[in-house]
N, C-alpha and C positions, 0 to 999 in steps of 0.2 A: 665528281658529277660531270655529266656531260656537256659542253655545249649544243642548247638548246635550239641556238639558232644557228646552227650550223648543216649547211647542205648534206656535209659528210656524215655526221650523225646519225641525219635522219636516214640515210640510205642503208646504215650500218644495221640501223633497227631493223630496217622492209628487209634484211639481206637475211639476219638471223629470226627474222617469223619464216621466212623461207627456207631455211635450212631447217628451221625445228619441224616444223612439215610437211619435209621431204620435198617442198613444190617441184621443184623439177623433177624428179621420177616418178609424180603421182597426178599429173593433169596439168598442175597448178599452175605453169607456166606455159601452157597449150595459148597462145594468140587471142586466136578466137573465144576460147571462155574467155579471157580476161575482159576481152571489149566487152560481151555481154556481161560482166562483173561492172563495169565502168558504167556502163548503160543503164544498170540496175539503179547503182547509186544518185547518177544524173536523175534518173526518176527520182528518187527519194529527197534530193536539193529540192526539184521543182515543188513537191509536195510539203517542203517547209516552206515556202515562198508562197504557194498558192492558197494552203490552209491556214497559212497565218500564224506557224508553230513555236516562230520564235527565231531569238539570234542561237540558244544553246543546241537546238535543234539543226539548224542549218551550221554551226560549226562542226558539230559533228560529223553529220553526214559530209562535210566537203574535205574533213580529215580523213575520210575513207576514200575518195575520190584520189586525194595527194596519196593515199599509200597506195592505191591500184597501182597510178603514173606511175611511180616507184618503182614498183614490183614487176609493170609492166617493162620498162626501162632495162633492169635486172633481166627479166627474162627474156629481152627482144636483144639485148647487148648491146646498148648504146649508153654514154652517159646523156642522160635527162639537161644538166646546167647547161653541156655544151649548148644542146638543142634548143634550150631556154634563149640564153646571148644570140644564139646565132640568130633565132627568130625574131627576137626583139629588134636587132639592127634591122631586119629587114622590115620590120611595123614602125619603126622611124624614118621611112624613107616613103610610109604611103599617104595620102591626103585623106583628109573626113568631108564625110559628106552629112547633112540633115537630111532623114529620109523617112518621111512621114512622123516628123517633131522628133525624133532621136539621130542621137549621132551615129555612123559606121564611121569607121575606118579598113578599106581592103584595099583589093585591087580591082579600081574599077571598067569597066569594059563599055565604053560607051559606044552604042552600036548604032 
């Protein structure tokens, strides 16, 4: 059995839907679809969130989201963890702000 929570895993899956569907010789690693793939699904979180559809609903739809990233990841040629870590050090070194009763955390630009 696989480990389940294991980063490598899950890449191994996104790598062989890839391969069983030819994605790189057949679009499926084209950039720009993918975003609009990504964009699709973003749609589809909000409308579990906004209609009220549920936690099973919005798990799903965010598990298609994590295998776009993936897939995207695979197809753009970078690893995904790296860029994960490397981000997060950088979201630990920025301050929060309350900004109209919610918190951000960026980089902020006070002009």
């Amino acid at each position: 059995m696989k480990d389940k929570d294991s980063y490598r895993a899950m890449l191994a899956a996104v790598q062989a839907f890839h391969d069983k569907h030819d994605f790189k010789n057949t679009g499926g690693e084209e950039l720009a679809y993918r975003v609009a793939l990504m964009t699709e699904e973003l749609g589809e979180i909000s409308a579990c969130v906004t209609k009220g559809k549920g936690r099973e609903c919005l798990s799903e739809e965010c598990a298609d989201l994590l295998i776009l990233l993936l897939g995207t990841a695979i197809a753009a040629g970078f690893r995904l963890d790296d860029a994960f870590w490397d981000k997060m050090e950088k979201l630990e070194q920025r301050q929060s702000r309350m900004i109209n009763g919610r918190i951000r955390v960026s980089e902020f630009r006070d002009n």
